[in-house]
Backbone as JSON, one array per atom type, in Angstrom:
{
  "sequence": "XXXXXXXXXXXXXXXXXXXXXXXXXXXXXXXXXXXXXXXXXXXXXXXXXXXXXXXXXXXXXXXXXXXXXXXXXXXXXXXXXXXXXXXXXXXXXXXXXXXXXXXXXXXXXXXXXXXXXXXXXXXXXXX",
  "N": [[38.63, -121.77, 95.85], [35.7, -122.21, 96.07], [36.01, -124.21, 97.67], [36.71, -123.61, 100.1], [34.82, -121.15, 101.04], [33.4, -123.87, 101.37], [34.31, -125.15, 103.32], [34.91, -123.26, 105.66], [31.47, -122.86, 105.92], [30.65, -125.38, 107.33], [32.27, -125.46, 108.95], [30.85, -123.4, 110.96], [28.74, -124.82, 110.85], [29.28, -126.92, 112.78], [30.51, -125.52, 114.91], [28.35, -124.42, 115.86], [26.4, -126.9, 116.15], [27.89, -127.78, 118.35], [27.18, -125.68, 120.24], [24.81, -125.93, 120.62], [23.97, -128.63, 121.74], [26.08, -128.43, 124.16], [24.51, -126.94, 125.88], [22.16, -128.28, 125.47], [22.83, -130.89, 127.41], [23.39, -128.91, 129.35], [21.15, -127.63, 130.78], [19.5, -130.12, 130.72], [21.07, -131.12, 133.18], [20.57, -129.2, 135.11], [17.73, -129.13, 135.22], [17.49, -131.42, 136.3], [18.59, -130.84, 138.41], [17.11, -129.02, 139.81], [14.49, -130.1, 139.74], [14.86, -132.8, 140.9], [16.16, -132.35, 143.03], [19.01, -133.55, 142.49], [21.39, -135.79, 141.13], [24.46, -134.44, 141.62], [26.58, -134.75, 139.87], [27.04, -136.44, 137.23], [28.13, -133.35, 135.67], [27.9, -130.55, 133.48], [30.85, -128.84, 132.43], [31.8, -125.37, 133.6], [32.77, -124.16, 131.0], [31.06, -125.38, 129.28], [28.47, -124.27, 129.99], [28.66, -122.01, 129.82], [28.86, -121.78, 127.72], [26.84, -122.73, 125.93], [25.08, -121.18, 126.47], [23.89, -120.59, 129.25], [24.65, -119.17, 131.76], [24.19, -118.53, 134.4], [24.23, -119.37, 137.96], [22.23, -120.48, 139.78], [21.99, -120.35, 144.07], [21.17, -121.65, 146.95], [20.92, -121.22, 150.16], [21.87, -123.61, 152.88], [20.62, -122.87, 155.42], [19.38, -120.27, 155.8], [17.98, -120.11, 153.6], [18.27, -118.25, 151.74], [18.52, -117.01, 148.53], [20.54, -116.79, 145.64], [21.69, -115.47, 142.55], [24.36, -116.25, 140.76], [27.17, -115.29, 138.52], [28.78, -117.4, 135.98], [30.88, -116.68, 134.27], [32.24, -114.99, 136.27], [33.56, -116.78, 138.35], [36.14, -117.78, 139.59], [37.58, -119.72, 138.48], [38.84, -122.57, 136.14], [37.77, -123.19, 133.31], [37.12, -125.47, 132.42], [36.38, -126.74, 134.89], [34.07, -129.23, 136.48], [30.76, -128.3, 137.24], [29.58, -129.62, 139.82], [32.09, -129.12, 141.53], [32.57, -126.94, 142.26], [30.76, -127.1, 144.64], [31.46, -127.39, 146.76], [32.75, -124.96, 147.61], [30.73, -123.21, 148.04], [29.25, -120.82, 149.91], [27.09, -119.14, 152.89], [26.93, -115.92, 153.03], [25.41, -114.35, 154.29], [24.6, -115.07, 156.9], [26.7, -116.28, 157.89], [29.07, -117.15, 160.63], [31.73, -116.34, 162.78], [32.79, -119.02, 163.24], [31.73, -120.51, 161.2], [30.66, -121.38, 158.3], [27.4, -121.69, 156.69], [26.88, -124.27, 154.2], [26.25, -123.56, 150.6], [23.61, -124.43, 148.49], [23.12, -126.02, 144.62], [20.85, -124.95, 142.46], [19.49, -124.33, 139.93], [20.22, -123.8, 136.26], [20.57, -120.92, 134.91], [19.99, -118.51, 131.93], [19.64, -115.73, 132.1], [19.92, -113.12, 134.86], [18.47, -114.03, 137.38], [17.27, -113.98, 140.28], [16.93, -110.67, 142.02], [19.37, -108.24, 142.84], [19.93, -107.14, 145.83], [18.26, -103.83, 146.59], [20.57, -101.14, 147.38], [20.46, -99.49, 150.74], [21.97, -96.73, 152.18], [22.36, -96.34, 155.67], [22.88, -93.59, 156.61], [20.43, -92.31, 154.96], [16.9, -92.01, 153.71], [14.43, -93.85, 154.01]],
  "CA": [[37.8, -120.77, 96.48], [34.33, -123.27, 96.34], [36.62, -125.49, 99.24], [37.27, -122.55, 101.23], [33.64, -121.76, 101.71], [32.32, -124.92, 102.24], [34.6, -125.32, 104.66], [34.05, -122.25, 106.51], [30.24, -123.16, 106.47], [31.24, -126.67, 107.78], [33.27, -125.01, 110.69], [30.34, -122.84, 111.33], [27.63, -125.98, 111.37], [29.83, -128.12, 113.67], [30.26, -124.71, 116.08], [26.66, -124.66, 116.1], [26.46, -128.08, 116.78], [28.72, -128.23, 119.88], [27.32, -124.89, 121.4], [23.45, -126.49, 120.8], [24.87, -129.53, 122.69], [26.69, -127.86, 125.74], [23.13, -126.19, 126.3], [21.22, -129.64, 126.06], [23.67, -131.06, 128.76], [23.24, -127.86, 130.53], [19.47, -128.0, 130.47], [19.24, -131.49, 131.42], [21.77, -130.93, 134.47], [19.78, -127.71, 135.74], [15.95, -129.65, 135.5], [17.32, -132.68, 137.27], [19.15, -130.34, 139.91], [15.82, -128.04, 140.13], [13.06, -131.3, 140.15], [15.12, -134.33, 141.97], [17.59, -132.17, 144.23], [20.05, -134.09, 142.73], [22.76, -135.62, 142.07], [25.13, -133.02, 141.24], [27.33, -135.63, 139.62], [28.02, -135.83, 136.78], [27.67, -132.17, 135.72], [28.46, -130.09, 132.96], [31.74, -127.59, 132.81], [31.8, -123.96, 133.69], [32.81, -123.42, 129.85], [29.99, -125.85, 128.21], [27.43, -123.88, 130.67], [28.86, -120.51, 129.24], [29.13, -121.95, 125.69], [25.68, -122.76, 125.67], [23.76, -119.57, 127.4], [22.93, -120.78, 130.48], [25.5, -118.44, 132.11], [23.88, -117.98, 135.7], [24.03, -120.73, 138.44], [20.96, -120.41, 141.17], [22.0, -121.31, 144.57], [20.55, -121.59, 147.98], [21.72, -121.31, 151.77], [21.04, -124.31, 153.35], [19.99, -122.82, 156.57], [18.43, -119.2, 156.2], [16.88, -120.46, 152.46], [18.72, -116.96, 150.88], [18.63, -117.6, 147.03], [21.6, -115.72, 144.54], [22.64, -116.02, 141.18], [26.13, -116.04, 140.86], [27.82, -115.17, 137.23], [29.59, -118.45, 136.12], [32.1, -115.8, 134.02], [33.2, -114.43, 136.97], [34.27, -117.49, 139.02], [37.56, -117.87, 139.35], [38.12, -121.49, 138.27], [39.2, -123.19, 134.67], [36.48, -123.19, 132.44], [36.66, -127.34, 132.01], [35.76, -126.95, 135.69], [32.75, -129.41, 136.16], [30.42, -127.53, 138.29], [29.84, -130.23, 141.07], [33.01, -128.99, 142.49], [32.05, -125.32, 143.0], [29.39, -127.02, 145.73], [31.95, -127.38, 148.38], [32.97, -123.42, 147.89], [29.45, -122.16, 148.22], [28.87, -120.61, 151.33], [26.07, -118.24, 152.85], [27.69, -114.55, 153.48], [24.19, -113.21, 155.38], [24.51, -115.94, 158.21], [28.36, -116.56, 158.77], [29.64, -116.7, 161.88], [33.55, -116.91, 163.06], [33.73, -120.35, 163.23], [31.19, -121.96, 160.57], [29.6, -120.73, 156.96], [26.74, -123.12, 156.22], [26.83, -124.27, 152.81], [25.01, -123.37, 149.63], [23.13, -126.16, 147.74], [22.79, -125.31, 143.54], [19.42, -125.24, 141.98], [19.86, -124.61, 138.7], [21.34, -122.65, 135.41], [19.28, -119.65, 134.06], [20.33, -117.77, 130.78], [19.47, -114.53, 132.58], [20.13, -113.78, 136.49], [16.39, -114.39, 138.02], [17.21, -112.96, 141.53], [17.37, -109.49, 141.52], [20.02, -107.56, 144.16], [18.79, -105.96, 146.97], [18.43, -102.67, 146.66], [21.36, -100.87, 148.98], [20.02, -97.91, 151.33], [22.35, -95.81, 152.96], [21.82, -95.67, 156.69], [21.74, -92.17, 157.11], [19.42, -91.76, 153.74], [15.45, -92.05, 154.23], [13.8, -94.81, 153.13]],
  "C": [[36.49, -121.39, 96.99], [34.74, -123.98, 98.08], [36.7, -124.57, 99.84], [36.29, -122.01, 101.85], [32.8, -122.37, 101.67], [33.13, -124.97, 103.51], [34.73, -124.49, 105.76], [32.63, -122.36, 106.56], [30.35, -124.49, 107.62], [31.49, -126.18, 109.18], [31.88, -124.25, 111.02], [29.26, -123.5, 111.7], [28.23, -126.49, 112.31], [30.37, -126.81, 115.36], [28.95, -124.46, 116.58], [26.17, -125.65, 116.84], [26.79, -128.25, 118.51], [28.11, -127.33, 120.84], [25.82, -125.36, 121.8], [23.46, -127.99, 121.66], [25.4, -129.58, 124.05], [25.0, -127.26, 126.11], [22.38, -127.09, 126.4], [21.66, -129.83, 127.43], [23.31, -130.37, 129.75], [21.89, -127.85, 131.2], [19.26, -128.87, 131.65], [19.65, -131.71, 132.73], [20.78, -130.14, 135.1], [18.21, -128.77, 135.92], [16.29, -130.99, 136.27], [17.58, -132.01, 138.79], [17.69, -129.93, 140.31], [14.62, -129.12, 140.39], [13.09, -132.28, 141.26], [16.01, -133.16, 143.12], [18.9, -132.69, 143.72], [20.45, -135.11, 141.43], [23.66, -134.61, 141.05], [26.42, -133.29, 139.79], [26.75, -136.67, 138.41], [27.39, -134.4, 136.47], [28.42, -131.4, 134.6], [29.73, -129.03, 133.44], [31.38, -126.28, 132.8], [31.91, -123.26, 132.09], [31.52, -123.83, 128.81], [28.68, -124.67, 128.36], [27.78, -121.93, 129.51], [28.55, -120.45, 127.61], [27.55, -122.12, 125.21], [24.54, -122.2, 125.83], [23.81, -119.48, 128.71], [24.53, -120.42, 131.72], [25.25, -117.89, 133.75], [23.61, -119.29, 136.88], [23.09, -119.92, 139.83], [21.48, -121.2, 142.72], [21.39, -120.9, 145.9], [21.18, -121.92, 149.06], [21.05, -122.78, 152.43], [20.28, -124.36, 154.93], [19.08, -121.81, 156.62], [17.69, -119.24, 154.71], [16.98, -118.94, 151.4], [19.23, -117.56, 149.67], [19.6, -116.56, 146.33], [21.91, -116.56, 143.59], [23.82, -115.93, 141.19], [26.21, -116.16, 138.88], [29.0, -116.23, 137.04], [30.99, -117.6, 135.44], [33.05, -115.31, 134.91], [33.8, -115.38, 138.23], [35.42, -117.99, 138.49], [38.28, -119.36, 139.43], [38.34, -121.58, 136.63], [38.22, -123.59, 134.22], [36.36, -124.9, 131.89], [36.69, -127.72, 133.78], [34.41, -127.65, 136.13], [31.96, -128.36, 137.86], [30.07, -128.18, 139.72], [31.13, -129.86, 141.68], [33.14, -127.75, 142.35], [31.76, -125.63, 144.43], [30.37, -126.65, 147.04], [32.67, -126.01, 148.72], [32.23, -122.93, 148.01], [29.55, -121.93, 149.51], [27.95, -119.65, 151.5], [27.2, -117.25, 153.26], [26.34, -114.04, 154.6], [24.62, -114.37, 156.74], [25.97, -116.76, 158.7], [28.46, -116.18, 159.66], [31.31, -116.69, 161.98], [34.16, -117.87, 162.87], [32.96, -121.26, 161.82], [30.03, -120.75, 159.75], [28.53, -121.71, 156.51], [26.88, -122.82, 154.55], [25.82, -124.11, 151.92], [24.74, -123.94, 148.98], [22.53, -125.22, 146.26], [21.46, -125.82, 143.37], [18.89, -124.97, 141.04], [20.48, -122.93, 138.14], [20.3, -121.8, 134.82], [20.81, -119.17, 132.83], [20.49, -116.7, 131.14], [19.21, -114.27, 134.19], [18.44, -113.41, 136.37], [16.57, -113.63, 139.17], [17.81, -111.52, 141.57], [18.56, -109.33, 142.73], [19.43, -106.72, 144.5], [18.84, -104.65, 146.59], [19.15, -101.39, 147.9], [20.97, -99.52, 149.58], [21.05, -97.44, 152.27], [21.81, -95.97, 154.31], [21.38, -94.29, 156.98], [20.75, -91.26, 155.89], [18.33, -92.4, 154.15], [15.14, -93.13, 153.42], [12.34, -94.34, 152.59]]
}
């Protein structure tokens, strides 16, 4: 019974461990992206980033400078996804045209989204 919980504490230090860990990494990725620009490479996974808080990726248009959080939960990739290979699916939605989406450059991981959403008005309601 003594072995049974230590070793359920054990398992519960070394989950601790790993998720205080994925959140360094994460950290460290996010303040190099957000200070140097760069490089994107190497980069934590979509599951470390989740495992460790920092659950919101910041990114930016690189032509009209429109900033969104995006929810790393709800991208539809494999959670040992590293996130350098999101970059080349970002695209702007406000400034697409027919033939050409400029791309969106990341800028880091928040815990909590930072950019709010617009607030949507109805055309034929009064502002």
């Amino acid at each position: 019974m003594g072995a049974k919980i230590h070793a359920q504490g054990a398992r519960e230090r070394a989950r601790e461990a790993v998720r205080e860990a994925d959140r360094a990494e994460a950290k460290a990725w996010s303040v190099r992206m957000e200070g140097y620009g760069g490089p994107a490479q190497p980069s934590p996974t979509i599951g470390q980033c989740i495992n460790g808080g920092l659950g919101w990726l910041e990114v930016e248009c690189a032509r009209c400078k429109t900033r969104a959080s995006l929810p790393l939960d709800a991208i539809r990739r494999r959670a040992d996804t590293p996130l350098w290979k999101l970059e080349a699916s970002l695209k702007c939605r406000s400034c697409r045209s027919t033939r050409y989406a400029p791309p969106a450059r990341m800028i880091k991981l928040t815990a909590v989204r930072q950019i709010t959403p617009y607030k949507w008005v109805h055309p034929t309601e009064e502002r």
